[in-house]
N, C-alpha and C positions, 0 to 999 in steps of 0.2 A: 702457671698463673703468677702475678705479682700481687706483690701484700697493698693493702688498701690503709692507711694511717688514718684513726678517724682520734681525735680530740677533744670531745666529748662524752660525757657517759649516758647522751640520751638518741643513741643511734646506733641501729644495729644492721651489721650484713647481713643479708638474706641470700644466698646463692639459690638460680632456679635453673631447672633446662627444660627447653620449650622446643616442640616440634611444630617448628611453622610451618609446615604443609597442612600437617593436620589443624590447627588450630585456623587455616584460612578455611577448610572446608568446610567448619563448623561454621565458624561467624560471618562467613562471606558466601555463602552457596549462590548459587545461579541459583534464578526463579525458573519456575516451571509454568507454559503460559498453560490455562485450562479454559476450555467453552461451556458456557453451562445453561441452560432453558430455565428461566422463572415465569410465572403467570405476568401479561402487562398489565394487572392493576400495581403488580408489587414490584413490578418496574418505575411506573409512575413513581409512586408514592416513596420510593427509597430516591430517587433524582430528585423530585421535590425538597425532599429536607439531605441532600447532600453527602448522601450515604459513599464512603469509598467503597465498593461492592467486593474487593481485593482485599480491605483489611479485615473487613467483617469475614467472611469466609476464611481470612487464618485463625480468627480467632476463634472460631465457631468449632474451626478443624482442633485444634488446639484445646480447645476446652473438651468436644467430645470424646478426642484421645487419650486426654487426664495429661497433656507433656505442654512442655516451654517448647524444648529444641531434641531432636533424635538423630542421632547419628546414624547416615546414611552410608555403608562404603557399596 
């Protein structure tokens, strides 16, 4: 490694190492496509007012799992 000159006293190195395999796995996974049966009134009525049917379902997964994000290997 070479030395880093810094000339100020309001900045500091931080040295990190990062395994960008892993970290693409986490923040970039492939989707997974899923089919799923709802009643058609609550088909309607979610198309009516605009519903992404995909984002509500992560969230819904996500909230009844108690997680953000779980690492899959």
């Amino acid at each position: 490694m070479r030395e880093l000159e810094i000339e100020s006293e309001e900045f500091f190195v931080n040295m990190i190492a990062v395994d960008v395999k892993e970290y693409a796995k986490v923040h970039f996974e492939k989707a997974a496509k899923k089919t799923l049966t709802i009643p058609a009134w609550l088909n309607k009525l979610a198309l009516e007012h605009g519903i992404n049917f995909s984002q509500v379902l992560q969230e819904a997964l996500k909230e009844r799992l108690r997680c953000e994000k779980v690492k899959v290997h």
